[in-house]
C-alpha positions as CSV (number, residue, x, y, z in Angstrom):
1,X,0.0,0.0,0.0
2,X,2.9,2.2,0.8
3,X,4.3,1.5,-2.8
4,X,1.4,2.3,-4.4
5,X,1.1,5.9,-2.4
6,X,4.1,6.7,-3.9
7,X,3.7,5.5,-7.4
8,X,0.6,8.0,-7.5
9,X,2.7,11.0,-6.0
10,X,5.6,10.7,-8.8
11,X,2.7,10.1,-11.7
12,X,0.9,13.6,-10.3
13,X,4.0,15.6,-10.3
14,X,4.4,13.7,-13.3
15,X,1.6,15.3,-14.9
16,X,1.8,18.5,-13.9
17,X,5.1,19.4,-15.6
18,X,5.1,20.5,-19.2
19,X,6.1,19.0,-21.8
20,X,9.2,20.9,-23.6
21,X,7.1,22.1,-26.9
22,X,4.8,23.4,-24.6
23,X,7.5,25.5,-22.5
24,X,8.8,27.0,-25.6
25,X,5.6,27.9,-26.7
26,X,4.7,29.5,-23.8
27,X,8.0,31.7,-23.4
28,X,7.1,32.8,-27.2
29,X,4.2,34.0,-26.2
30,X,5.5,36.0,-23.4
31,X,7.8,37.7,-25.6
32,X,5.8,38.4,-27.9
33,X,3.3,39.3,-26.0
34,X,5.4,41.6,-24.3
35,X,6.4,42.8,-27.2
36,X,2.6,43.9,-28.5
37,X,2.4,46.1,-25.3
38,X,5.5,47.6,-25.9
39,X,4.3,49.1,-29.3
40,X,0.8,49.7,-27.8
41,X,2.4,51.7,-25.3
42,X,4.3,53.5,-27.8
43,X,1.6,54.1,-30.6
44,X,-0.8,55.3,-27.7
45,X,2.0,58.0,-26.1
46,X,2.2,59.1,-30.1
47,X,-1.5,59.2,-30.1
48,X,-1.5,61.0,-27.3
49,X,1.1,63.6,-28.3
50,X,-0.6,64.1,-31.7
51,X,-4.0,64.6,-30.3
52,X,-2.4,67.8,-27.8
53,X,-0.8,69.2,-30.9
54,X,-4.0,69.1,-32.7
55,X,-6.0,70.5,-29.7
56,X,-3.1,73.4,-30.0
57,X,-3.5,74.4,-33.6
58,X,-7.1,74.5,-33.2
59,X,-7.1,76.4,-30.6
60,X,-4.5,79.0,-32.3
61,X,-6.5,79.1,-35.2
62,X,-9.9,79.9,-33.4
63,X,-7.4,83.0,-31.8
64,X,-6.1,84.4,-35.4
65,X,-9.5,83.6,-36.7
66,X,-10.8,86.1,-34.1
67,X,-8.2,88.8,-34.0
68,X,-9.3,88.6,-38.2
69,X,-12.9,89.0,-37.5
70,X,-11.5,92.0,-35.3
71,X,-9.3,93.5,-38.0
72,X,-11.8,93.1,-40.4
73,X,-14.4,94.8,-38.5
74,X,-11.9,97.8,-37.0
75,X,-10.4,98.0,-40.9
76,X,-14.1,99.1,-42.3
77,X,-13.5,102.5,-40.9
78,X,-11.9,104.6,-43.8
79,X,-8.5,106.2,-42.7
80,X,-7.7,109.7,-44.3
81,X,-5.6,108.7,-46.9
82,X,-3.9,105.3,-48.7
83,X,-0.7,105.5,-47.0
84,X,-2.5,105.5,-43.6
85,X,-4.7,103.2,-44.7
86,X,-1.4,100.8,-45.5
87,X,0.0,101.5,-42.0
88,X,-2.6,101.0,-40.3
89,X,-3.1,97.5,-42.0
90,X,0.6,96.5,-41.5
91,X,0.2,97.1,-37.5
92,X,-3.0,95.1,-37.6
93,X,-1.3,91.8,-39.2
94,X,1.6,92.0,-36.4
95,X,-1.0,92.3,-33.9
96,X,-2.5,89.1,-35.2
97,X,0.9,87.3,-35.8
């Protein structure tokens, strides 16, 4: 009886190990599973940074956009002559810039 205890202890640890093919595969898989996050991670942070710059230009366009609509509506008032007129314009575009 004591023999057979022990026969059934080595066939369950037996079982429980894995056979080499199976190993391997699974340390592929952890690499390459590693692997996938890695470039996840990476195209996400991109993502990310491309998404902020996007929010940014939008949000400097909305400004010149309205400094344009300002220009535009300060610029219908006639000044006394062309050169003024010129001047004028000129200060107006560095104030939007």
């Amino acid at each position: 009886m004591g023999m057979q205890l022990r026969n059934r202890n080595t066939d369950h640890e037996a079982s429980q190990e894995l056979p080499a093919w199976a190993s391997l595969l699974i340390k592929k898989f952890d690499s390459y599973s590693a692997s996938t996050e890695r470039s996840l991670t990476l195209t996400f942070d991109r993502q990310n940074s491309l998404y902020s710059a996007i929010i940014k230009v939008r949000a400097d366009t909305n400004k010149i956009d309205e400094k344009m609509r300002t220009i535009a509506w300060v610029g219908i008032k006639e000044m006394r002559d062309e050169e003024t007129t010129k001047r004028f314009d000129k200060e107006a575009v560095k104030e939007v810039i």
